[in-house]
Wavefront OBJ file of the C-alpha trace (Angstrom):
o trace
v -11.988 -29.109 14.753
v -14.533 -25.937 15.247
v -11.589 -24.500 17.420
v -8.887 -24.339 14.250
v -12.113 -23.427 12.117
v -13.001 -20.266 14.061
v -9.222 -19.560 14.495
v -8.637 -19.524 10.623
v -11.812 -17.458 10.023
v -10.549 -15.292 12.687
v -7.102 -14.705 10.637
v -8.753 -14.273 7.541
v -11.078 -11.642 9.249
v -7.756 -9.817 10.707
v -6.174 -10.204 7.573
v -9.010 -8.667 5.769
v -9.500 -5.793 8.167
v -6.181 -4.902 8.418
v -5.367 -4.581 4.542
v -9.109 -2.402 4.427
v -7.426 -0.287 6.767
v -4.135 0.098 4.955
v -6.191 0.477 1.669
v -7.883 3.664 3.204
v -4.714 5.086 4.321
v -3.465 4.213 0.614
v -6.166 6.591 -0.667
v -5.640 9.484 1.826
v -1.752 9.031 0.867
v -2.722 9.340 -2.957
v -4.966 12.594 -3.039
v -1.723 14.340 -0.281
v 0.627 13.175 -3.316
v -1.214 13.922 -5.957
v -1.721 17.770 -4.974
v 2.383 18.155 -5.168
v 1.611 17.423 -9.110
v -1.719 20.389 -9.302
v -0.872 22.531 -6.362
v 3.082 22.506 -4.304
v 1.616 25.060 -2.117
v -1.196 22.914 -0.820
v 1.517 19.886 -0.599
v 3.627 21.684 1.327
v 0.978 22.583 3.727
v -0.642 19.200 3.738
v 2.556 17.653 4.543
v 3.628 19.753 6.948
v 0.404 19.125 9.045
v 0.831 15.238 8.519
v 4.643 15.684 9.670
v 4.021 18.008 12.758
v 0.378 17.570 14.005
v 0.828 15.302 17.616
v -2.222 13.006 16.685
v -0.295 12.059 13.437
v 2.606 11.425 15.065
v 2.031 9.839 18.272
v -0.345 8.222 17.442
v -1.846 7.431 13.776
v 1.644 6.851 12.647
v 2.282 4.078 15.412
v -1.157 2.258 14.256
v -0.098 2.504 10.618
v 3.557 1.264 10.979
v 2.030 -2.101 13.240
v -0.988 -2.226 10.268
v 1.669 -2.725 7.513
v 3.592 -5.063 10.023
v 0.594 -6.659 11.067
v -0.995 -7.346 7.750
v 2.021 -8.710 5.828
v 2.552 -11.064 9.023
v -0.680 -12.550 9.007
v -0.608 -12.625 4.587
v 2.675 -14.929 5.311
v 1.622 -17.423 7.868
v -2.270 -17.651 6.225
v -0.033 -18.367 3.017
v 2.274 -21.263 5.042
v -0.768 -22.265 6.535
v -2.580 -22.820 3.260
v 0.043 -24.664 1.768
v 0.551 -27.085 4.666
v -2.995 -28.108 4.490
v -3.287 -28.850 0.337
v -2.663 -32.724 0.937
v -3.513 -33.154 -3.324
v -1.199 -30.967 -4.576
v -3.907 -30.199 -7.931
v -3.125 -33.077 -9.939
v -4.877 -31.468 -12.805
v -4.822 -27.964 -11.878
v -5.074 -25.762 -15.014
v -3.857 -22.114 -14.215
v -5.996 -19.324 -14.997
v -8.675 -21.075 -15.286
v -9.421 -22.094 -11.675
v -8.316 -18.699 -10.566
v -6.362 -15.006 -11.689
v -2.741 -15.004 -11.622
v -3.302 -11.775 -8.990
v -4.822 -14.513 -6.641
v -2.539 -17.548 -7.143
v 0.745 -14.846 -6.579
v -0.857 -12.753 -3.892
v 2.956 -13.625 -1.685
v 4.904 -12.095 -4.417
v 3.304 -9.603 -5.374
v 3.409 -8.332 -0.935
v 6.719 -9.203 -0.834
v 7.219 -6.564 -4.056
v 5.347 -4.606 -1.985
v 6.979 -4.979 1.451
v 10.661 -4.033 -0.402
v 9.075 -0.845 -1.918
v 7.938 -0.224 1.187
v 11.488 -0.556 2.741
v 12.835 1.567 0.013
v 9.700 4.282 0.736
v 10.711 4.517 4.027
v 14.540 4.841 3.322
v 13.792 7.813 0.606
v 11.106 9.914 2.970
v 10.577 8.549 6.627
v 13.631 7.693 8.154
v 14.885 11.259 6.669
v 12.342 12.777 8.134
v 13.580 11.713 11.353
v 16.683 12.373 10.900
v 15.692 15.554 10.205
v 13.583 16.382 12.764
v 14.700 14.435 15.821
v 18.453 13.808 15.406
v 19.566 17.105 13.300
v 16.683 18.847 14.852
v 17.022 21.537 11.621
v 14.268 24.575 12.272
v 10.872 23.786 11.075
v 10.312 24.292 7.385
v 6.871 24.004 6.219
v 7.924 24.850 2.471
v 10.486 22.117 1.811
v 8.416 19.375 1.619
v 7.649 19.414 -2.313
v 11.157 20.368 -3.263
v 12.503 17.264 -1.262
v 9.804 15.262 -3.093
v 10.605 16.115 -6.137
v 14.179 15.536 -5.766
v 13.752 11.527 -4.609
v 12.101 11.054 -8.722
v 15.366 12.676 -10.296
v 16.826 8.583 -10.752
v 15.260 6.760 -13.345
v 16.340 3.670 -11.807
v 14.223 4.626 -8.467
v 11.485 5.591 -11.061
v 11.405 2.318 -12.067
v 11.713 0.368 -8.973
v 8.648 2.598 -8.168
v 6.289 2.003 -11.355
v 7.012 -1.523 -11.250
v 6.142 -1.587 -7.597
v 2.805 0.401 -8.263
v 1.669 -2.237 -11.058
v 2.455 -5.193 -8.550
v 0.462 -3.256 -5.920
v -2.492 -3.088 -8.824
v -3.054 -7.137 -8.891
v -2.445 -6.888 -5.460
v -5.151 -5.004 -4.695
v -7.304 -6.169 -7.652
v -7.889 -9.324 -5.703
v -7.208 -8.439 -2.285
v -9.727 -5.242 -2.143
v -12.676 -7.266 -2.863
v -11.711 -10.528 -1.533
v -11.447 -8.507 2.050
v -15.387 -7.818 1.882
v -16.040 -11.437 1.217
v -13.800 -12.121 4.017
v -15.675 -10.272 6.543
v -19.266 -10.770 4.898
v -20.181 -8.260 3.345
v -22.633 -10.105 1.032
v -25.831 -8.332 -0.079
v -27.616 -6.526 -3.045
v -24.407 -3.765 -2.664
v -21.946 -6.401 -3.372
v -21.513 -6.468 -7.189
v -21.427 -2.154 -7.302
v -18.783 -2.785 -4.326
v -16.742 -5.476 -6.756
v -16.727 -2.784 -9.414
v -15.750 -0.027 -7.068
v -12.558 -2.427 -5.909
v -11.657 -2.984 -9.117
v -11.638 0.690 -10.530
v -9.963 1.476 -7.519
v -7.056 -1.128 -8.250
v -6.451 0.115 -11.160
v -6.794 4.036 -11.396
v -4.648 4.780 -7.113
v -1.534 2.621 -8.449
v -1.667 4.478 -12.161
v -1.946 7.595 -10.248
v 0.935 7.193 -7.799
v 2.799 6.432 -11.508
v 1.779 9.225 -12.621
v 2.986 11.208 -9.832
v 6.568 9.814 -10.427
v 6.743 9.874 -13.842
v 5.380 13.514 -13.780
v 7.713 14.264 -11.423
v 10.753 12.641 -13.066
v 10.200 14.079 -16.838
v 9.272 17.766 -14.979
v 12.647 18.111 -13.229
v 14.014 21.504 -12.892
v 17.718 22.128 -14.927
v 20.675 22.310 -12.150
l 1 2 3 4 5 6 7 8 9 10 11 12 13 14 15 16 17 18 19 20 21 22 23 24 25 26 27 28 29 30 31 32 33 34 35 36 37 38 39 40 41 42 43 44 45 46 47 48 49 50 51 52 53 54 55 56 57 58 59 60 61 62 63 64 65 66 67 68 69 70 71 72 73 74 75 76 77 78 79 80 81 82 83 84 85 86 87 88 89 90 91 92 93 94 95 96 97 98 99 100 101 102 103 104 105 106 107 108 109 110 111 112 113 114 115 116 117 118 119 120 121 122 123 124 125 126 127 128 129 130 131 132 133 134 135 136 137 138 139 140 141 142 143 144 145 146 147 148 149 150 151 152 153 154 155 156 157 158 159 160 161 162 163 164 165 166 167 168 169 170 171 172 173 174 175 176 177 178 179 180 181 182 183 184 185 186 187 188 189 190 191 192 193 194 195 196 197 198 199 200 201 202 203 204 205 206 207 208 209 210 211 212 213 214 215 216 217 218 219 220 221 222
């Protein structure tokens, strides 16, 4: 019994560090973004380090791609696993009031996530690829915001991506905190932390909405 114990603390603790990782690379993703909207120049240039730069590539790039794997992996089989072991299905369960609806639809909400995800890397990484490694097209450190740009002209891809975002915000607005808990962070810190999580759930997913809708409604006449 204190073997499957440990070994379902241990998942949660994996599952918890992972998604702190990906929510750090989620930040560093937003303020690279969110200079294409204040400054193209800087875009271009920030982009064109991320794209180029061998550390990026070889190897930060490998780590995030198995993070994202990783951490939707281990949300599914925690989630099988969890389900498996209710033997009383909640004979009087009563919704919202025993928990959020972000915490009782924490599977849809990553599976949202996991398609925009698939669509995020069909519109900008496996271009970029393409680009670079099959077409092998010259270097150009300037097209980065114009190619950006051009992905928000749709208003149906607009869409997929605000709706997307807002899933990502209950994701996040229990999963950010919930990952301290998981690996115990529990001290006189942990109620400024909660708020922290919680502005942060809100205000990186409005921003990356921003960032299309700004993008979408600023497009420049053919």
């Amino acid at each position: 019994m204190m073997g499957l114990i440990n070994s379902s603390i241990a998942r949660k603790v994996a599952m918890a560090l992972s998604g702190l990782f990906l929510v750090f690379f989620l930040g560093q993703h937003f303020v690279i973004n969110f200079t294409s909207v204040i400054a193209p120049d800087t875009f271009n240039s920030w982009s064109h380090f991320m794209g180029t730069n061998g550390l990026v590539q070889g190897l930060l790039q490998p780590i995030l791609i198995f993070g994202v794997v990783f951490h939707f992996v281990m949300g599914f089989i925690l989630e099988i696993k969890n389900r498996n072991a209710r033997v009383v299905k909640y004979a009087k369960y009563a919704g919202s009031t025993n928990s959020s609806w972000a915490s009782r639809n924490m599977i849809i909400s990553g599976l949202v996530i996991l398609a925009f995800l698939g669509l995020h890397f069909y519109d900008f990484w496996i271009p970029e690829m393409i680009h670079k490694y099959i077409e092998s097209h010259p270097e150009d450190a300037t097209r980065y915001y114009a190619e950006t740009v051009h992905k928000f002209e749709s208003p149906v891809r607009v869409g997929l991506y605000v709706l997307s975002f807002v899933l990502l915000m209950f994701h996040l607005w229990h999963g950010f905190s919930s990952a301290f808990q998981s690996v115990g962070f529990n001290n006189k810190y942990s109620k400024a932390l909660q708020g922290f999580t919680k502005f942060y759930a809100i205000v990186i997913p409005l921003g990356f909405i921003f960032i299309a809708l700004y993008h979408h409604f600023n497009q420049i006449p053919h």
